[in-house]
C-alpha positions in Angstrom: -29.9 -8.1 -4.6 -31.5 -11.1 -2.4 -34.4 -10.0 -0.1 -33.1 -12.7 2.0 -32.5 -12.3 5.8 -28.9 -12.1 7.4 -28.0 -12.4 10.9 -25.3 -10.0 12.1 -22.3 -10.1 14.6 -20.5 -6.9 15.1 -17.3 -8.0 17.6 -15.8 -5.1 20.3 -12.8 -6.5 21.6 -8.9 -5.9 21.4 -6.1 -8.4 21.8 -2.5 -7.9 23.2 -1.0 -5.7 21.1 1.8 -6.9 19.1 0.6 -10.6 19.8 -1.0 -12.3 16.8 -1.7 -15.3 18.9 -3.5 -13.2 21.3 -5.6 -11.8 18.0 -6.2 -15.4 16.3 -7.0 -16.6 19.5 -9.9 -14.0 20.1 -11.6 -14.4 16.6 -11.7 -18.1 17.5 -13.8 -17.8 20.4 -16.1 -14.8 19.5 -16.7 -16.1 15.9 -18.1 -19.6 17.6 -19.9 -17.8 20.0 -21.2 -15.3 17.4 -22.1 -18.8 15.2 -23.6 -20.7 18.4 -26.0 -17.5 18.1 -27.0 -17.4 14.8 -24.5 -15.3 13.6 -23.7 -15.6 9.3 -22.0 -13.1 9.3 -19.0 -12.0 11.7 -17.4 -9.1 11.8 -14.1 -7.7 13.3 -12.3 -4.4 14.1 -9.4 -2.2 12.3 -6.2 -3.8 12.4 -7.5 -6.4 14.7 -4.2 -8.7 14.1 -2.2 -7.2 15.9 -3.7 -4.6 16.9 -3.9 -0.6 16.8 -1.0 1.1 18.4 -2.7 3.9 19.7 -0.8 6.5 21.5 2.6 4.9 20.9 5.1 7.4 19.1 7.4 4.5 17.7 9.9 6.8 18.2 9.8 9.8 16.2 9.6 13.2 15.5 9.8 15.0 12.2 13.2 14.5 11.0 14.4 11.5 12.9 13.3 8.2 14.1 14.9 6.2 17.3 16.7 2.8 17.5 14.1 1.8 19.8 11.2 3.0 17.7 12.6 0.9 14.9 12.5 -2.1 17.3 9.2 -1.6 18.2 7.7 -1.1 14.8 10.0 -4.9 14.1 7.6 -6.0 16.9 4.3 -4.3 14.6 6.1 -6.1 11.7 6.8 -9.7 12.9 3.1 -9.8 14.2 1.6 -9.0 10.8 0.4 -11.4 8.6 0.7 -12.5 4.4 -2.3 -12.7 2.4 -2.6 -15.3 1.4 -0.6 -17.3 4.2 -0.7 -19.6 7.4 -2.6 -17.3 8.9 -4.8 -16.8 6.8 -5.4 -20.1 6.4 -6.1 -20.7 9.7 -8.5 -18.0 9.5 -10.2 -19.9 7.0 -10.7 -22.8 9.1 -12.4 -20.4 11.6 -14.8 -19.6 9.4 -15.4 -22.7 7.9 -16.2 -24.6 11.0 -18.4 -21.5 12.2 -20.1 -21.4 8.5 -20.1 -17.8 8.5 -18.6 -14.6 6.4 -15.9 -13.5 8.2 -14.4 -10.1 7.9 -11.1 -9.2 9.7 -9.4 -6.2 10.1 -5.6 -7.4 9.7 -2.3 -5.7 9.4 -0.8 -6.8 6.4 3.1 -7.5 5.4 3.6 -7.0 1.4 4.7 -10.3 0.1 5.4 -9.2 -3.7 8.5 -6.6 -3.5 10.3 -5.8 0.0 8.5 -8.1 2.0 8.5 -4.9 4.5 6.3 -2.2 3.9 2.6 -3.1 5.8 -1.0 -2.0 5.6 -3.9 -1.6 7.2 -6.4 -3.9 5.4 -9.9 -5.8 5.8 -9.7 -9.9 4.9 -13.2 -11.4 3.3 -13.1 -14.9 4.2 -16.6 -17.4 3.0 -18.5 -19.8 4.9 -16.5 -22.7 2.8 -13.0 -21.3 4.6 -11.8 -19.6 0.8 -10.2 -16.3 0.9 -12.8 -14.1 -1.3 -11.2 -10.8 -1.3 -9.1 -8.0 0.5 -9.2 -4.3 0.9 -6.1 -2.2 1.6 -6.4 1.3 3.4 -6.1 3.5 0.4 -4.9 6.7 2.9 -3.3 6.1 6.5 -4.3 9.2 8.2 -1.8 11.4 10.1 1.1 9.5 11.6 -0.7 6.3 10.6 1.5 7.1 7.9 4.6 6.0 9.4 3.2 2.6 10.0 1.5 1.4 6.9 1.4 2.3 2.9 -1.4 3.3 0.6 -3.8 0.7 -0.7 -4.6 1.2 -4.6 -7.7 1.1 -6.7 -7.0 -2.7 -7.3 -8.9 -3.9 -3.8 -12.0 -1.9 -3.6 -13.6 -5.2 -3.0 -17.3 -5.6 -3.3 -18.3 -9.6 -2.8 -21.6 -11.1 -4.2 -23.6 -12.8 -0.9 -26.7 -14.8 -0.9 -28.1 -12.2 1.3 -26.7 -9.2 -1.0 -22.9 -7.4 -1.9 -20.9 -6.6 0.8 -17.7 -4.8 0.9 -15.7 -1.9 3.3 -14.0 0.9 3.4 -11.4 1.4 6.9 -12.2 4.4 9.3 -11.3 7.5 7.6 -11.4 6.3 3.9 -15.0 7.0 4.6 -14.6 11.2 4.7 -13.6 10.2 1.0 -16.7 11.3 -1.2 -15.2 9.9 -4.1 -14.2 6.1 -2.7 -17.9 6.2 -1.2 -19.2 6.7 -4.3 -17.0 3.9 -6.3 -18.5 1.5 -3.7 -22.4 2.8 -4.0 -21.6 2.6 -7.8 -20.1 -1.5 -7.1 -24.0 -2.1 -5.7 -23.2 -2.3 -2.3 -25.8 -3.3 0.3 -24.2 -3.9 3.4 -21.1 -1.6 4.0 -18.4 -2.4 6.3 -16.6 0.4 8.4 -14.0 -1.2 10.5 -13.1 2.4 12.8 -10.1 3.2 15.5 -12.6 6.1 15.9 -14.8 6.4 19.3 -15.9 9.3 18.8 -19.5 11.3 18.7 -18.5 12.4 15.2 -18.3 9.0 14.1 -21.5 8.1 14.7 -22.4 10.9 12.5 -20.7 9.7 9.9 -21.7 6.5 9.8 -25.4 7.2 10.1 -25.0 9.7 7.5 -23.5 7.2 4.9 -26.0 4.7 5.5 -28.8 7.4 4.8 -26.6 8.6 1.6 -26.2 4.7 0.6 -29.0 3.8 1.3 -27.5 1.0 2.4 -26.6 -1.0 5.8 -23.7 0.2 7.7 -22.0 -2.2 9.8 -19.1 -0.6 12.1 -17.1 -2.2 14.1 -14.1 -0.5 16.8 -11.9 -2.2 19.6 -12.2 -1.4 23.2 -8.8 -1.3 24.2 -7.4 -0.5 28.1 -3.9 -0.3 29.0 -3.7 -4.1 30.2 -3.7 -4.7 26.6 -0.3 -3.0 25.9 3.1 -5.1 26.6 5.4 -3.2 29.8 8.1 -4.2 27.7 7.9 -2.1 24.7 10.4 0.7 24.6 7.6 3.6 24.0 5.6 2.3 26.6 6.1 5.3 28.3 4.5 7.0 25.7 1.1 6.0 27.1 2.1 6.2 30.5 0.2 9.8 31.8 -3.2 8.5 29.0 -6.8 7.0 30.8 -6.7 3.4 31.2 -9.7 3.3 28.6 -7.3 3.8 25.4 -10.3 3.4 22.9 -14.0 3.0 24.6 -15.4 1.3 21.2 -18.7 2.6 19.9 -19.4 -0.1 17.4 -23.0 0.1 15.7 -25.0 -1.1 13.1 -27.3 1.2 11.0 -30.1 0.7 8.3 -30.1 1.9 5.2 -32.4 5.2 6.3 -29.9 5.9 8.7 -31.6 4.7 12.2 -29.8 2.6 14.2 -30.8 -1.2 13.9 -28.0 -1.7 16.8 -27.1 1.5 19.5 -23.5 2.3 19.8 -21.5 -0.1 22.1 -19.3 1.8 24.8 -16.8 0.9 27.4 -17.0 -2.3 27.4 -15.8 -5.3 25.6 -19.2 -7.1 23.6 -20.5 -8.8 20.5 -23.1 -6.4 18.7 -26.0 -9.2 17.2 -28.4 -7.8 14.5 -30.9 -9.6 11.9 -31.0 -7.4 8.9 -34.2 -7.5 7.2 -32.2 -7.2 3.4 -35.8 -5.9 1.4 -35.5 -2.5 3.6 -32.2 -1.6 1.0 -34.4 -2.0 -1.6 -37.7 0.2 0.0 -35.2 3.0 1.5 -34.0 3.4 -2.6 -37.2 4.7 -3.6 -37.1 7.8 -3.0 -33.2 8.4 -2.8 -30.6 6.0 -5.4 -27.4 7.9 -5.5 -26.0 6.3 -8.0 -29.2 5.7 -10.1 -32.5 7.6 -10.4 -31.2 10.3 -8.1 -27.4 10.7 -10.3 -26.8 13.1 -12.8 -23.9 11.9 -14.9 -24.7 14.8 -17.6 -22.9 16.9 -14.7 -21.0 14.8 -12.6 -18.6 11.8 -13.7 -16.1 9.6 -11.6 -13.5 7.7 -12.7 -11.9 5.1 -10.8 -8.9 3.3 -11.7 -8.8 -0.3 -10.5 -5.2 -1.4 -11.8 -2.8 -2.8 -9.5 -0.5 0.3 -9.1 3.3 -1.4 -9.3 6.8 0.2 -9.0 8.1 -3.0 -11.0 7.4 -4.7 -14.1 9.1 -8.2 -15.1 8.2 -8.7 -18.7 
């Protein structure tokens, strides 16, 4: 791991829901405002293209779905995007004017089988505009289910940076012992936590892991009001009697002891900016390496299986 210095943006935002433009457009302009600052790094929320539907039923209950919930999740569909793709490439370009790492959390569409099924995944894009890796949500939780499919061992993406390895795991894959360890185990020093969670408890969580990792922890949620949602979708109504402040954010980043290098952001829309002194991962491992001095693999053992999990083989 480098000792070297690395200057942090943590982005708060939300687009229109549904609207990809909307979402491209936004990680234009923060990630060249984030760059104008210093910024090397830049990172963005869950799902950020297109957004996180919160409070929207698409339409179901157990045992049935609706005509219109299927339209609306069609909408969710046509505003995902293929990895690689257009989009992606554009994305690139973002990054490579900027000359930063950009992470984006992105709704994905599956381009190998059905073309249909989608997840919740983060996109690591380098200073030079290349696509270096992806992660895909290993477990939607609760009726995220209904909206995206499971990621498999085969994206548990660490990346190699001048300033150290950085990687992520999405929201609620972090109450996952077991995937937290794979990444401690992949050498990670900065770990990114793109959330849809605003709540108190997540701050525990997040300060926690960095204290367990002994590594930084760099979260990142959407602040998302009602003007965000289209009037036209048919379960608008679904969010009609909610607060206007859907999701009131809360990112934060943490040091590897588990203070907090950058307080929580709430209720309002904002770019977190941090410089992350890098030599403090290697100090705060003294005392505490979970998967090294401090490990006992005469007790414990993890295996983790990293192959591309396919319904379909063409030999």
């Amino acid at each position: 791991m480098s000792n070297q210095n690395v200057r942090v943006a943590v982005i708060q935002s939300a687009p229109i829901l549904f609207d990809k433009i909307s979402a491209l457009d936004k990680i234009a302009s923060w990630t060249k405002q984030a760059s104008s600052e210093g910024a090397q790094l830049v990172v963005f929320p869950e799902v950020f293209v297109s957004g996180y539907p919160r409070g929207l039923s698409m339409g179901t209950r157990v045992g049935s779905r609706t005509s219109e919930g299927r339209k609306d999740w069609e909408r969710y569909w046509e505003s995902a995007i293929d990895i690689p793709g257009e989009d992606t490439e554009y994305l690139g370009e973002i990054a490579r004017e900027a000359g930063v790492y950009l992470i984006v959390g992105v709704v994905e569409r599956d381009n190998q089988f059905s073309k249909s099924t989608l997840y919740n995944s983060i996109l690591y894009i380098g200073p030079d505009g290349e696509m270096l890796g992806k992660h895909r949500k290993l477990i939607p939780t609760g009726a995220e289910r209904l909206l995206w499919g499971q990621g498999d061992g085969s994206t548990l993406t660490v990346i190699d940076t001048p300033f150290g390895r950085i990687g992520g795991l999405i929201c609620w894959e972090n109450y996952m012992p077991l995937a937290r360890t794979a990444m401690y185990a992949k050498g990670i020093d900065i770990l990114i936590t793109p959330t849809a969670d605003a709540r108190e408890t997540w701050q525990s969580t997040i300060r926690h892991i960095a204290c367990e990792g002994r590594c930084f922890v760099v979260s990142s949620n959407q602040f998302v009001t009602k003007d965000s949602y289209p009037t036209d979708l048919y379960g608008y109504d679904d969010i009609a009697q909610d607060p206007d402040v859907l999701s009131r954010g809360g990112s934060a980043i943490v040091g590897p002891l588990g203070e907090y290098v950058s307080n929580p952001l709430f209720d309002q829309e904002g770019m977190l900016l941090a410089d992350l002194d890098m030599s403090q991962v290697t100090q705060s491992r003294f005392d505490f390496d979970v998967v090294g001095h401090y490990n006992r693999p005469d007790v414990f053992q993890l295996i983790v299986k990293e192959d591309k999990q396919a319904i379909v083989e063409f030999r």
